[in-house]
TIDRENLO-133785 format. One line per field, with one value per residue (C-alpha): residue number from 1; residue in one letter; z, y, x. Coordinates in nm, 2 decimals. Example, Ala and Ser with C-alpha at 12.3 -4.5 7.8 and 13.67 -1.06 7.14 Angstrom:
BEGIN
n = c(1|2) $
res = c(a|s) $
pz = c(0.78|0.71) $
py = c(-0.45|-0.11) $
px = c(1.23|1.37) $
***
This chain:
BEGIN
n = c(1|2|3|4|5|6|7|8|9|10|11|12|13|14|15|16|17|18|19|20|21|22|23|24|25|26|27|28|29|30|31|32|33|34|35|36|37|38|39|40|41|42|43|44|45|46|47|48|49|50|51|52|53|54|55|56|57|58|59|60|61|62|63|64|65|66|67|68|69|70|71|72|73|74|75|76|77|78|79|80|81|82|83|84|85|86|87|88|89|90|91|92|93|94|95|96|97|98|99|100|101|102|103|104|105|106|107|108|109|110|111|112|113|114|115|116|117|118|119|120|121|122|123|124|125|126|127|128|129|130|131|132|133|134|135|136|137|138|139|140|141|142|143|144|145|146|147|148|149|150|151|152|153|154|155|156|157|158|159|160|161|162|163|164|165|166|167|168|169|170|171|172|173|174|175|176|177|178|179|180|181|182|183|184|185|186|187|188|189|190|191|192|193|194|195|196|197|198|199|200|201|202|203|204|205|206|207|208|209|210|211|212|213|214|215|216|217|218|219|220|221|222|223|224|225|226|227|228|229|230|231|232|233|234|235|236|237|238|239|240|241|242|243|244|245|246|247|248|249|250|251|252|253|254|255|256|257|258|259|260|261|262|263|264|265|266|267|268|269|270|271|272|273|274|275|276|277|278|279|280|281|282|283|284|285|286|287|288|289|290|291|292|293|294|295|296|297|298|299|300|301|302|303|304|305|306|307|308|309|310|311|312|313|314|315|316|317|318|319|320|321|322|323|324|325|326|327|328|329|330|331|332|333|334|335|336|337|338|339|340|341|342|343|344|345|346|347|348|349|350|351|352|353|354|355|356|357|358|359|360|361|362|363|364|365|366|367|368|369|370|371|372|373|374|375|376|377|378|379|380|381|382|383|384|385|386|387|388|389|390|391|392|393|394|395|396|397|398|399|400|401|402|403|404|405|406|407|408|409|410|411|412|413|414|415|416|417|418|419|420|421|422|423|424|425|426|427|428|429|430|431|432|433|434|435|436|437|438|439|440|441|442|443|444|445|446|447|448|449|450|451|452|453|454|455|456|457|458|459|460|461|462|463|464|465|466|467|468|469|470|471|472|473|474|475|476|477|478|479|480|481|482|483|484|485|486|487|488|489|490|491|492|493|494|495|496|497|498|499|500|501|502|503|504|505|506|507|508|509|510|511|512|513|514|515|516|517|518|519|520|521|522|523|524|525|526|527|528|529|530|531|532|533|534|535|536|537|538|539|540|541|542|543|544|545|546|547|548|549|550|551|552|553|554|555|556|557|558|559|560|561|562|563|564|565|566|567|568|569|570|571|572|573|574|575|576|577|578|579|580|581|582|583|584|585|586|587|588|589|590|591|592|593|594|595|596|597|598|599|600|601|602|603) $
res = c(x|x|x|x|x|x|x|x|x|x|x|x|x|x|x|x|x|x|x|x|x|x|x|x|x|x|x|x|x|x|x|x|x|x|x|x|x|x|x|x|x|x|x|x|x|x|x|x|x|x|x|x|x|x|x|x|x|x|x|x|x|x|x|x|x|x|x|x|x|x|x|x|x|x|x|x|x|x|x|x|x|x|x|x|x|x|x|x|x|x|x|x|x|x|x|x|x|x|x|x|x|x|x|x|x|x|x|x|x|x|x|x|x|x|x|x|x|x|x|x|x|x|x|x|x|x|x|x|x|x|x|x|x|x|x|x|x|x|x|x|x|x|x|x|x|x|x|x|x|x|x|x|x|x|x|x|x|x|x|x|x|x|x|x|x|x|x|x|x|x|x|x|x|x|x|x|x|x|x|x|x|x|x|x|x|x|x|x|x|x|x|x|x|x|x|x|x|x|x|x|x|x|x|x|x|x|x|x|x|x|x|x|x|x|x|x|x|x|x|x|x|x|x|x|x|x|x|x|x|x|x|x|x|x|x|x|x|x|x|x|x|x|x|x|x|x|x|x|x|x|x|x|x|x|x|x|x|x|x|x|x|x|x|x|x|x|x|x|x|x|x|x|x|x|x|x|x|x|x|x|x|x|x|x|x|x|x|x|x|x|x|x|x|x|x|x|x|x|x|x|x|x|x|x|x|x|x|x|x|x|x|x|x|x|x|x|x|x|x|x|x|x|x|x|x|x|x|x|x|x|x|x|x|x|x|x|x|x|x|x|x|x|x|x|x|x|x|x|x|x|x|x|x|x|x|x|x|x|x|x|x|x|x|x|x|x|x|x|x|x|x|x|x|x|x|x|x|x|x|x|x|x|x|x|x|x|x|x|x|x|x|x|x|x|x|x|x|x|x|x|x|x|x|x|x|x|x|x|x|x|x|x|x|x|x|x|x|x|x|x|x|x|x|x|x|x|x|x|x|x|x|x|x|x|x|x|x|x|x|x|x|x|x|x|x|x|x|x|x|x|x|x|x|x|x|x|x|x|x|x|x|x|x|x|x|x|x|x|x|x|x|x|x|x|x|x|x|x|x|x|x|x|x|x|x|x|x|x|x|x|x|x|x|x|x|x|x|x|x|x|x|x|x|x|x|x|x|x|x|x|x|x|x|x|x|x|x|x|x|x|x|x|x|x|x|x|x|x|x|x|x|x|x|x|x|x|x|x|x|x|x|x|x|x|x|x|x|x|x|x|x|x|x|x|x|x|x|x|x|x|x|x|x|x|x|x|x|x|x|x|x|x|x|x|x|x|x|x|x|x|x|x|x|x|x|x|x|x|x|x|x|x|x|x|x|x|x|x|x|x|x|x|x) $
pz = c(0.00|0.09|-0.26|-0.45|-0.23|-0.29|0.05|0.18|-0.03|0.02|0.43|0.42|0.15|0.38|0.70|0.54|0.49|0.80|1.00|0.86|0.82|1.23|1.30|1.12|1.35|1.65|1.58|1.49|1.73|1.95|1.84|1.78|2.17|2.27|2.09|2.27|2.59|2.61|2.49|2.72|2.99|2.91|2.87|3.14|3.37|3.20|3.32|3.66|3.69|3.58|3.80|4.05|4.00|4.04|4.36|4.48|4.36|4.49|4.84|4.79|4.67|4.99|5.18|5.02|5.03|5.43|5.41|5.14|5.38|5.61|5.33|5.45|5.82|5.87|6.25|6.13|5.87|6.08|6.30|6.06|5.92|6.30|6.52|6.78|6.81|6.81|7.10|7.31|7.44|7.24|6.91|7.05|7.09|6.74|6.62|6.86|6.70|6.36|6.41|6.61|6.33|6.07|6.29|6.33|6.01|5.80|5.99|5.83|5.95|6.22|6.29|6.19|6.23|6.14|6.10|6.07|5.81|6.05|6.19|6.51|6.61|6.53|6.62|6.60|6.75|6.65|6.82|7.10|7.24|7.27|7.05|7.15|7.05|7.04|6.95|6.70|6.30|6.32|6.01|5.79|5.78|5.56|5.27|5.22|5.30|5.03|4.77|4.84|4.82|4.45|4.38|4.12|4.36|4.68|4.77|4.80|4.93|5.09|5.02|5.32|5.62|5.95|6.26|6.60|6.82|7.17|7.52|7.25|7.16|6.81|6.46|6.22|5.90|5.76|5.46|5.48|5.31|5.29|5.17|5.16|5.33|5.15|5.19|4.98|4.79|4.78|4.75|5.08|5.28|5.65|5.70|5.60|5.70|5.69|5.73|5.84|5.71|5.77|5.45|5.48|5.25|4.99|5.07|5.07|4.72|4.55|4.70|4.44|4.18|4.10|4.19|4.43|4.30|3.94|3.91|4.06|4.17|4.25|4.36|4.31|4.34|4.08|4.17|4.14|4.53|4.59|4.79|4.78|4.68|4.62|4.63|4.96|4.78|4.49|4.61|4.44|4.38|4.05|3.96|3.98|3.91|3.59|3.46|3.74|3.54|3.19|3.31|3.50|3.14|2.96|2.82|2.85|3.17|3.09|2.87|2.82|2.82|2.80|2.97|3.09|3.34|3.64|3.73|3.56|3.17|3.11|3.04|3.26|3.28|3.39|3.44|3.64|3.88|3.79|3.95|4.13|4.31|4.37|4.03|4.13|3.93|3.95|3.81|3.72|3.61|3.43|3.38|3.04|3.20|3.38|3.09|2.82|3.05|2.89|2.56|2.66|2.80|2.46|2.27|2.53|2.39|2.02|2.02|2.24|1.95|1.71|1.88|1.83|1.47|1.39|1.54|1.35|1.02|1.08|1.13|0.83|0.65|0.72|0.61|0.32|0.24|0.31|0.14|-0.19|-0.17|-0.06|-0.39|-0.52|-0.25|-0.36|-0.68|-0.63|-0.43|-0.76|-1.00|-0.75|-0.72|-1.14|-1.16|-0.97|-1.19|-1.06|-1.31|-1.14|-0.97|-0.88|-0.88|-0.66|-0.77|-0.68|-0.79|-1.04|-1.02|-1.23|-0.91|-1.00|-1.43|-1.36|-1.17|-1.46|-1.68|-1.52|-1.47|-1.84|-1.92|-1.69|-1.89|-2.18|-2.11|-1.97|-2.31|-2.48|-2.30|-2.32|-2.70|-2.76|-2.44|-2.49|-2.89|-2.82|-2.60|-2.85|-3.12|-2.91|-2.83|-3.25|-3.29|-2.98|-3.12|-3.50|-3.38|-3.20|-3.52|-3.71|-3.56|-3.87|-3.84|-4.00|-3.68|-3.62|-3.93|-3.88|-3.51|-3.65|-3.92|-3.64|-3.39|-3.65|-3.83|-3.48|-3.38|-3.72|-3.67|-3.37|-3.17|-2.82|-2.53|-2.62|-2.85|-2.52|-2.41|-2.72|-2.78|-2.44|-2.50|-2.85|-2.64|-2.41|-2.68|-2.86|-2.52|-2.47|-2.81|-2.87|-2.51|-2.63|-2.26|-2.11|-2.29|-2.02|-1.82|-1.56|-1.72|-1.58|-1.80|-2.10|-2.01|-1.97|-2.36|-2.48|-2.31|-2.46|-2.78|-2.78|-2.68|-2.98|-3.19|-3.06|-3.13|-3.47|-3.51|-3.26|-3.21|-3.45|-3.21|-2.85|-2.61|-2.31|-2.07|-1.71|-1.56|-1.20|-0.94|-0.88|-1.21|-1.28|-1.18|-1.35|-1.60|-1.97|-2.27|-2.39|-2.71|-2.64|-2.68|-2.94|-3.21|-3.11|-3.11|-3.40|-3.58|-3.56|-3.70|-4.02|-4.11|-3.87|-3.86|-4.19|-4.25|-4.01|-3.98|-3.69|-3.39|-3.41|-3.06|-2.87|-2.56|-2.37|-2.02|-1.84|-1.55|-1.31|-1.46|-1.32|-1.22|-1.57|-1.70|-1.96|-2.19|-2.45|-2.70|-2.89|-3.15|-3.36|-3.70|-3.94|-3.82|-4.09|-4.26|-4.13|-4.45|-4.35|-3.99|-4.07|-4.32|-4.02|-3.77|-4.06|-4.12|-3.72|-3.78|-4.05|-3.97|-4.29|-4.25|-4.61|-4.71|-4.75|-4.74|-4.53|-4.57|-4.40|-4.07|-3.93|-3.61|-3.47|-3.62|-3.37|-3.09|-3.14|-3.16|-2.86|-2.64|-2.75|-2.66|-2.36|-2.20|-2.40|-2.51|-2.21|-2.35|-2.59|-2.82|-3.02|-3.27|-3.30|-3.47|-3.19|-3.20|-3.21|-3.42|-3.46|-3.36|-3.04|-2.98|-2.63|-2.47|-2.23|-2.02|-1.73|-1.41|-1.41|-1.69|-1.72|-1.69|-2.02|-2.01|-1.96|-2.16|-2.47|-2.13|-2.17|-2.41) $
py = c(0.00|0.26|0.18|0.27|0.55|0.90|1.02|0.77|0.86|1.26|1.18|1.02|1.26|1.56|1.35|1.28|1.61|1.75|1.42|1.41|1.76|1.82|1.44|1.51|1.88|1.72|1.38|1.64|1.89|1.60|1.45|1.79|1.90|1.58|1.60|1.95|1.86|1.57|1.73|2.02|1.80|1.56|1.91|2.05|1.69|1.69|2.00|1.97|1.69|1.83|2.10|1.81|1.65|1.98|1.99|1.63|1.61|1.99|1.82|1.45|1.67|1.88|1.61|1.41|1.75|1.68|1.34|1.51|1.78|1.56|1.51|1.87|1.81|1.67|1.59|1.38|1.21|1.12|0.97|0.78|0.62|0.57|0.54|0.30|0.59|0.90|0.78|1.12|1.33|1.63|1.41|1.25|1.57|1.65|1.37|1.43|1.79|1.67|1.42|1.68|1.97|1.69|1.63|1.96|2.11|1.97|1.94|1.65|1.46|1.24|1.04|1.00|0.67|0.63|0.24|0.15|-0.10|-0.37|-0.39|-0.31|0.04|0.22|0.63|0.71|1.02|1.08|1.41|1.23|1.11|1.23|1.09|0.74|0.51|0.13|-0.19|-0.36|-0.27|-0.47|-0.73|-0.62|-0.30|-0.46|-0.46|-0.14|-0.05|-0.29|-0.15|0.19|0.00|-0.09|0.24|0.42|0.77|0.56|0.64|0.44|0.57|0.31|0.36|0.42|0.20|0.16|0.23|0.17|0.48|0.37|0.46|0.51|0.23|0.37|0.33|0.58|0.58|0.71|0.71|0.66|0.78|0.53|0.68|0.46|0.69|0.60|0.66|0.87|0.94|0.56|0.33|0.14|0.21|0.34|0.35|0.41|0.68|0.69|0.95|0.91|1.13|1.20|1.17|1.52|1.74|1.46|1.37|1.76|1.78|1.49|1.65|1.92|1.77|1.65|1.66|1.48|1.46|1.35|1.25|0.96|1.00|0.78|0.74|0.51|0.38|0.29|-0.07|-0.03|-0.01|0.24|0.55|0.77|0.66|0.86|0.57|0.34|0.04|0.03|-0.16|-0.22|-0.58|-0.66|-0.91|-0.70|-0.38|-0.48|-0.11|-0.03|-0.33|-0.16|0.20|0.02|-0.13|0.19|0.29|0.68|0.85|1.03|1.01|0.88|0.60|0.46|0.20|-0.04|-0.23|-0.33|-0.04|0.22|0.34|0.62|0.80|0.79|1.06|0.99|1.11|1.02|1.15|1.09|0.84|1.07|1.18|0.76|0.76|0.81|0.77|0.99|0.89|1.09|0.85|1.02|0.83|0.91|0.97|1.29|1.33|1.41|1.52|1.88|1.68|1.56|1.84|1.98|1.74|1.72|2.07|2.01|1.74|1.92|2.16|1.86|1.70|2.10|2.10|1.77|1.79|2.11|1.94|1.65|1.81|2.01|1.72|1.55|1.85|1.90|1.50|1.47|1.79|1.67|1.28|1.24|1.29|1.08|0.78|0.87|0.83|0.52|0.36|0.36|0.24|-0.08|-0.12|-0.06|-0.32|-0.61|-0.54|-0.26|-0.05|0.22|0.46|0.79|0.99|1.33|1.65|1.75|2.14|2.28|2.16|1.87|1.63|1.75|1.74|1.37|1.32|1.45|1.26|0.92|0.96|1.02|0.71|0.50|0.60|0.57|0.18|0.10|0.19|0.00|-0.30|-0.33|-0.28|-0.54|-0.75|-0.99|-0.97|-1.08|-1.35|-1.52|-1.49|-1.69|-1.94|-2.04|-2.08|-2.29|-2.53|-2.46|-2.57|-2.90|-2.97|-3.00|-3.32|-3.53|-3.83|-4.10|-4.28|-4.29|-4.52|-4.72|-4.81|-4.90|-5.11|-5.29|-5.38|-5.52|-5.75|-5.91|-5.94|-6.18|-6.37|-6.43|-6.37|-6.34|-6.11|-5.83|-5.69|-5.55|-5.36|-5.23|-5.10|-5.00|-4.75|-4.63|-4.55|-4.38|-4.20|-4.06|-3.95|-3.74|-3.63|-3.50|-3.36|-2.99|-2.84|-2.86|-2.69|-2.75|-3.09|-3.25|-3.31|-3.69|-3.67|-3.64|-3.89|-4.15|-4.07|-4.10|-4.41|-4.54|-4.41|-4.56|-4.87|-4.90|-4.82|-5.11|-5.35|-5.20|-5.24|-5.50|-5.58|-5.32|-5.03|-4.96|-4.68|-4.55|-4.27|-4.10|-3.83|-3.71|-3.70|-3.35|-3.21|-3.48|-3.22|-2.95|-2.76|-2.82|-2.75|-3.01|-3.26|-3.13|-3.43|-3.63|-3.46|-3.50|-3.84|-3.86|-3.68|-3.96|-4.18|-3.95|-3.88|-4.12|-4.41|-4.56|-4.50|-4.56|-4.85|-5.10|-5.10|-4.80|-4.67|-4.35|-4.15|-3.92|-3.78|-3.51|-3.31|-2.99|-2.74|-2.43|-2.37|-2.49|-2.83|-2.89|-3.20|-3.39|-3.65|-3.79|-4.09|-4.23|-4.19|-4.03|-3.65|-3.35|-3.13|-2.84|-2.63|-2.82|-2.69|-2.33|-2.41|-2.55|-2.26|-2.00|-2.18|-2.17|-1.76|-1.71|-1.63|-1.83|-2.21|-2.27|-2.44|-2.85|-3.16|-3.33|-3.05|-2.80|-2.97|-2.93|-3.09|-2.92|-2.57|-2.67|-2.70|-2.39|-2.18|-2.30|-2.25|-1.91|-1.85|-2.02|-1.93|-1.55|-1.62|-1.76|-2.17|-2.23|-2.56|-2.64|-2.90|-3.00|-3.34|-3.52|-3.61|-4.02|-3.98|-3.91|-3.61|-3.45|-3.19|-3.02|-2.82|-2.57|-2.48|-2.20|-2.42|-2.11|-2.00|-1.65|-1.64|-1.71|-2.10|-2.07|-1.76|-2.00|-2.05|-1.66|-1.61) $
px = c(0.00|0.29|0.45|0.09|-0.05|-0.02|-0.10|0.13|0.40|0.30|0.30|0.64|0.80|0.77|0.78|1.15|1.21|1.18|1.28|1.63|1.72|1.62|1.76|2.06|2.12|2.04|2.31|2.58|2.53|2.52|2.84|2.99|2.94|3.01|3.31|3.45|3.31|3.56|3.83|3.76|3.76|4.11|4.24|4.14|4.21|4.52|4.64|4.55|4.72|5.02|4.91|4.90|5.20|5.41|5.26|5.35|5.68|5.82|5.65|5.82|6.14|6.12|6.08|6.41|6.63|6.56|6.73|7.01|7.10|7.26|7.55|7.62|7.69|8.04|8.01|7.72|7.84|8.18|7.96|7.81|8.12|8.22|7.91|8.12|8.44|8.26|7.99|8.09|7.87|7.96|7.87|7.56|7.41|7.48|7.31|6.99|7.04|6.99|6.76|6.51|6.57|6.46|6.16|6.04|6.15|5.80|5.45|5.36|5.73|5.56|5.87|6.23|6.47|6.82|6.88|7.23|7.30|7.46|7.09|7.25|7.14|6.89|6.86|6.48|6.24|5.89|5.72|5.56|5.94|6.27|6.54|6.57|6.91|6.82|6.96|6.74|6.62|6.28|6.29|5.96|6.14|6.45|6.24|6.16|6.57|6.70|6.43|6.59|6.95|6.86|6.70|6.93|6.79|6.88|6.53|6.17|5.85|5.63|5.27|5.03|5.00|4.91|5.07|5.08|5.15|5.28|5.10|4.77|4.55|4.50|4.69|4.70|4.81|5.14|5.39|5.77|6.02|6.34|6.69|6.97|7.28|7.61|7.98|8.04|8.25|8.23|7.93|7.90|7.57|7.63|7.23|6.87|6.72|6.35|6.09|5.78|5.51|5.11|4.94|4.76|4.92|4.90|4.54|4.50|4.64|4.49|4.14|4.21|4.26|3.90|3.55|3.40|3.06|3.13|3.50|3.72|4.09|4.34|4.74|4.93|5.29|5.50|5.45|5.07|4.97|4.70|4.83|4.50|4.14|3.85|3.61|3.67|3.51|3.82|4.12|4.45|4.38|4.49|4.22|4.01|4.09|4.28|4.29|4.58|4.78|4.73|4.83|5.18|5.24|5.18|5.54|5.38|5.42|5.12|4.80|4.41|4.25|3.89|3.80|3.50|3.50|3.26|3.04|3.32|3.25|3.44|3.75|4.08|4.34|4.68|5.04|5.36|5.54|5.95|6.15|6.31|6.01|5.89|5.74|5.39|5.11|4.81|4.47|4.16|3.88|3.53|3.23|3.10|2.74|2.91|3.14|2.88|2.60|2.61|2.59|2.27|2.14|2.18|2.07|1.76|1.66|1.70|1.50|1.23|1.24|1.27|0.97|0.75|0.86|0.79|0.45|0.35|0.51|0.28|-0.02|0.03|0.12|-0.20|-0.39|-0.26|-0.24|-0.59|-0.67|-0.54|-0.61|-0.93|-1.07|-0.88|-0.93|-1.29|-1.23|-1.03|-1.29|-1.52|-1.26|-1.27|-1.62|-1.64|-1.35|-1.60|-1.85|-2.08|-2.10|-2.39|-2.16|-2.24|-1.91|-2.00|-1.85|-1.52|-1.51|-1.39|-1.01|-0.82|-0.95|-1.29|-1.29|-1.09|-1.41|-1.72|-1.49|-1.49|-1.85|-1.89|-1.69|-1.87|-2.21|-2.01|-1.92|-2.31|-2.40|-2.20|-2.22|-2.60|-2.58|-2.25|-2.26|-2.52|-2.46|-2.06|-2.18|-2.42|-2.14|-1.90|-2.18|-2.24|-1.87|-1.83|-2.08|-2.01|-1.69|-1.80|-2.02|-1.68|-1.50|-1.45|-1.74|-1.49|-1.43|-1.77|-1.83|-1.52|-1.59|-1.94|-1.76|-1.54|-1.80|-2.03|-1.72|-1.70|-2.04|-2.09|-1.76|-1.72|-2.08|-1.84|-1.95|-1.69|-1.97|-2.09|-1.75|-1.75|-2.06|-2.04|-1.72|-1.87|-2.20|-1.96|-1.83|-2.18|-2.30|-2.03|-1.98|-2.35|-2.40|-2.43|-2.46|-2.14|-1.85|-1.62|-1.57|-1.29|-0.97|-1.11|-1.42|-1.20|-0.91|-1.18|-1.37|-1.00|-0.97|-1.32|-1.17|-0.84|-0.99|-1.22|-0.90|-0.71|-1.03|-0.98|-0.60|-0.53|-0.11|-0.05|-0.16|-0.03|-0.07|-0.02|-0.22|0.01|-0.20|-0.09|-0.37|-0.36|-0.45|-0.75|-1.06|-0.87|-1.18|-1.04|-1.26|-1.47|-1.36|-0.99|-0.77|-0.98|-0.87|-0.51|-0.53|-0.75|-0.44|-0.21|-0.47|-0.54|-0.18|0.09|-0.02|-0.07|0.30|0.46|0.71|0.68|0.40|0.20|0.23|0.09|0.16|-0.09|0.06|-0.09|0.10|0.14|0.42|0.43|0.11|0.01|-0.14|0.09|-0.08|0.14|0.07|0.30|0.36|0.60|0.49|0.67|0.65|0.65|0.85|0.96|0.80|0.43|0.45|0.45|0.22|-0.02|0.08|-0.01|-0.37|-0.42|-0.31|-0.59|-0.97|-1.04|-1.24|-1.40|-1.04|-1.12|-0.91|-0.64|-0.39|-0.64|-0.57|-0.90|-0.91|-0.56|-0.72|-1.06|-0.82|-0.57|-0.93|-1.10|-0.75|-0.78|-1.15|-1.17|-0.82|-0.82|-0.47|-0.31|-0.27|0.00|-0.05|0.33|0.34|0.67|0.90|1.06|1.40|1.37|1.09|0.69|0.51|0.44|0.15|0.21|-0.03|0.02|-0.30|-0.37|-0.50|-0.75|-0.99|-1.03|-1.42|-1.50|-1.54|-1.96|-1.99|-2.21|-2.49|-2.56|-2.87) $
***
C-alpha cells in the first residue's frame, strides 16, 4: 500500500524532509558537543594533573632535600662512618640535633629513624618522644631499606600504612620515606634513614585535583599499590581492578584511556610523577554519564524543539495529504467497485479543479461503457456461443463409421460377449460427443472418452496399435474445454499411422508445470516437414475455415481456436518433430480459466 498511495508517499516525502534535516542537526550537534566537551575536559584533567603533579613532587622533593641535607653536616656524617668511636657526648648531641631539626622542620614529618646497616642500632624520634638510641632494625622494615639499596635515587616511598603509636590504643596511617645513606664518595651504605610522614598534605592535594561529585581520583605507586582513593570500595587488587595493570604497562608516563570495566565506563586521565620523586602515578577516572552530560542536555533541547517542529510538520502534512487525496481515494474507491462489476456509480462533484474534471470525466466514461455493454454484451456472448458449437459440429465423423464397421465384423464372426465392451465405450463415446450443454468438463471426464476411444481403436488395429495414458492426481478435476484431446489423437490416425514402420504406438501424459497443466501427445509416426509446420501454424493464424481436405488440418485448427477463446490467449498448443521420431503436440493450459469458459450458457 505505501508503494501505490499518494498520501502515503505525500506523508512520508515531507515527514522525510523534516525528520532528517532536524535528526541530522540534533546527531551532529550531538556528536559535535560531545566532541569539545571531552576534549575540554582531558584538557582541562590533564592540566591539573600536571598542576598536581608539580605539587607532589616539589613536596616529595622537599621532603628528600631533608634526608640530602645531612651530606652537608660533617660531624654527622663522621659519626656515621664511625658510630662506635665517636659515641661522646659532644657528638651525640649533634646527632639528637639533627635528628630533632629533621623532625620539626615539616608538619607533616611524624617520625624519623636512622637504622644502621649492621641492623645493630637504630637512632629514631617521632614528636611524641625524645630521640631514642636502640639496638634492633625490626625485620619487615628490611624490605623497604633494600628496595631503596637498588634504587638508582637511593630512595623508596612506601605507600600508606598503618601504625601503631605507643601509650595510645590507636593506629593511624602514615607514609615513609626510605633513603639509603652512602659513603660517599664511595658506595658502601652506612644507613637508612627513613621519614615518616602523615598523609595530609598529599590527601589535601589529591582533593584538588577533581570533583567529588562526578569525578574519581586515584594514587598510586610505581609498583601499582593504591596511595589515595576517592572511592573506599576500589582496592588495588589486580584481579580485579585490571585497569591499574594496563596503566603500569603503559610505556607513557602520561596520557588517556577509556576504559570499561565493572560499574566504571568512562575516560581515565593519567600522568607520572619521575622516578626521582617515587614515580607516582596519578589517576583521574570520568564516567561518560558525567562526561557528556552537557551533551545531553543539549541534545535534550534540540530534540524538544525537534519533537514541536515535527509535530506542526505533521499536522500540516496530514492537512494537506488529506486535502489533496481524498478525492482521489474517492475516486479510487469507484474504479474498485467498477472493476467487480458494478457498473452504477455515482461519482459526486469534486469542484472545479483537475481532481474534480478527472471526476465528470470518469462519470462520463462510466455511462459511456453502460451503453456499450448493453448494446454489444449480450450480442458478443451469442457470437462466441455459435462458434463454440459450429466448432464442436466439425469433428471429422470418419471414426464414427469405422468403429461401426469394427463392432459389427465381430459381432458376425465371432458372436463373443466383447460386443458388449465395445458398444459400451462407443456409447460412451456418442453420449459425450453429442452432449451440447457442457463446454467444459474435468480433465477426468476427457481422459476417460479418450480411453473409450483408444480402446475402440485397438479393437480396430489390434497388435499393430499400442498406447499409453500417465495423468498425475492433482491435475484430474482441472476444468479443460470439452472434445480437447480427441482430435489430437485422431491426428495420428489421419496422417501417422498408416506409415509408419513397426507398432503404431501413442503416448498421452498429463501433468502440473508451473502452475500450468501442460498435456502432451505424442507418437512415432513419421513427423513432418519443417516447410508443412508453418504451413499449419499460418492456417491456425488465418480467420479463414471454407479451405477442405487433409492439408487443412481441421481438427488441430478446432483445438488452437477454442485455447484461444476459452483461456483469451493464455494456453499455448506447439506442434513439433521429436527427435527419435513421430510427432508431439504439447499443450500448455492456465489451471484457471479466465471467466469465459460458460460464456455459450448466456442467451
Amino acid at each position: 500500500m505505501l508503494k501505490t498511495s499518494i498520501r502515503n508517499k505525500l506523508i512520508v516525502l515531507l515527514m522525510v524532509t523534516t525528520i532528517v534535516p532536524f535528526g541530522s542537526s540534533i546527531i551532529i550537534t550531538y556528536l559535535y558537543t560531545k566532541g569539545t566537551i571531552e576534549e575540554q575536559v582531558i584538557a582541562e584533567s590533564s592540566n591539573l594533573l600536571y598542576q598536581g603533579k608539580v605539587n607532589l613532587e616539589s613536596y616529595i622533593d622537599e621532603l628528600n632535600g631533608l634526608t640530602l641535607s645531612l651530606y652537608n653536616n660533617p660531624d654527622f656524617l663522621n659519626y656515621m662512618r664511625s658510630p662506635g668511636k665517636e659515641n661522646n657526648y659532644l657528638t651525640i648531641g649533634i646527632v639528637k640535633n639533627v635528628v630533632q631539626t629533621i623532625l620539626y622542620t615539616g608538619d607533616t614529618i611524624n617520625g624519623v629513624r636512622i637504622s644502621f646497616s649492621d641492623g645493630d642500632r637504630v637512632i629514631s624520634a617521632t614528636k611524641r618522644s625524645t630521640v631514642v638510641f636502640s639496638n634492633k632494625v625490626r625485620d619487615s622494615q628490611w624490605a623497604s631499606f633494600r628496595n631503596a639499596e637498588r634504587s638508582p635515587y637511593n630512595m623508596y616511598i612506601e605507600p600508606t600504612h598503618s601504625q601503631e603509636e605507643k601509650n595510645i590504643n590507636r593506629s593511624k596511617d602514615i607514609v615513609t620515606i626510605h633513603r639509603a645513606f652512602r659513603n660517599v664518595p664511595g658506595d658502601d651504605v652506612l644507613a637508612y634513614i627513613s621519614l615518616e610522614i602523615a598523609p595530609d598534605k598529599i590527601i589535601d592535594l589529591s582533593r584538588n585535583l577533581y570533583n567529588q561529585k562526578t569525578e574519581e581520583f586515584y594514587l598510586l605507586s610505581s609498583e601499582g599499590e593504591m596511595i589515595y582513593s576517592s572511592d573506599r570500595d576500589v582496592s588495588d587488587d589486580g584481579s580485579n581492578q585490571k585497569w591499574i595493570k594496563r596503566i603500569l604497562d603503559s610505556k607513557d608516563i602520561s596520557g588517556t584511556l577509556e576504559w570499561k570495566e565493572g560499574s566504571f565506563n568512562g575516560v581515565m586521565m593519567y600522568d607520572q610523577l619521575p622516578p626521582s620523586a617515587g614515580g607516582w602515578l596519578l589517576v583521574k577516572r570520568v564516567p561518560f554519564v558525567n562526561l557528556y552530560e552537557s551533551a545531553f542536555s543539549v541534545a535534550k533541547i534540540n530534540i524538544l524543539f525537534g519533537v514541536l517542529g515535527l509535530s506542526l510538520v505533521v499536522m500540516a502534512t496530514l492537512f494537506v495529504s488529506f486535502k489533496i487525496t481524498s478525492p482521489i481515494r474517492v475516486l479510487l474507491q469507484h474504479i474498485q467497485q467498477v472493476e467487480e462489476g458494478n457498473m452504477k456509480v455515482k461519482v459526486k462533484s469534486f469542484g472545479p479543479d483537475e481532481i474534480g474534471i478527472l471526476g465528470y470525466r470518469f462519470q462520463q466514461m462510466i455511462e459511456r461503457i453502460n451503453h456499450l455493454i448493453n448494446r454489444e454484451y449480450k450480442l458478443e456472448l451469442e457470437n462466441k456461443t455459435n462458434q463454440l458449437k459450429v466448432l464442436q459440429s466439425q469433428i471429422n465423423p470418419h471414426f464414427l463409421y469405422n468403429a461401426l464397421q469394427s463392432i459389427g465384423t465381430i459381432a458376425l464372426k465371432n458372436k463373443v460377449p466383447q460386443i458388449y465392451s465395445l458398444i459400451t465405450h462407443l456409447s460412451k463415446i456418442m453420449r459425450y460427443g453429442m452432449n451440447m450443454e457442457e463446454d467444459v468438463v474435468p480433465l477426468s471426464k476427457e481422459i476417460n472418452y479418450t480411453k473409450a476411444y483408444l480402446l475402440l481403436q485397438k479393437e480396430r488395429f489390434g497388435d499393430h496399435l499400442e498406447y499409453s495414458i500417465e495423468v498425475e492426481e492433482c491435475v484430474m478435476e482441472t476444468v479443460v474445454p470439452k472434445m480437447i484431446l480427441q482430435p489430437l489423437i485422431e491426428n495420428y490416425f489421419k496422417h501417422g499411422f498408416d506409415i509408419r514402420e513397426e507398432v503404431g504406438r501413442l503416448w498421452l501424459s498429463c501433468h502440473l508445470d508451473e502452475g500450468y497443466l501442460e498435456i502432451v501427445v505424442r507418437d512415432n509416426g513419421a513427423g513432418v516437414s519443417e516447410s508443412r509446420l508453418q504451413e499449419i501454424e499460418d492456417h491456425f493464424k488465418a480467420d479463414a475455415w471454407n479451405k477442405t481436405g487433409d492439408e487443412t488440418n481441421i481438427g488441430l485448427k478446432n483445438v488452437y481456436v477454442r485455447l484461444n477463446l476459452y483461456y483469451d490467449h493464455l494456453a499455448t498448443l506447439q506442434l513439433e518433430n521429436h527427435a527419435h521420431g513421430g510427432f508431439v503436440v504439447t499443450m500448455r493450459l492456465p489451471i484457471r480459466m479466465e471467466g469465459v469458459a460458460n460464456e455459450s450458457d448466456h442467451h
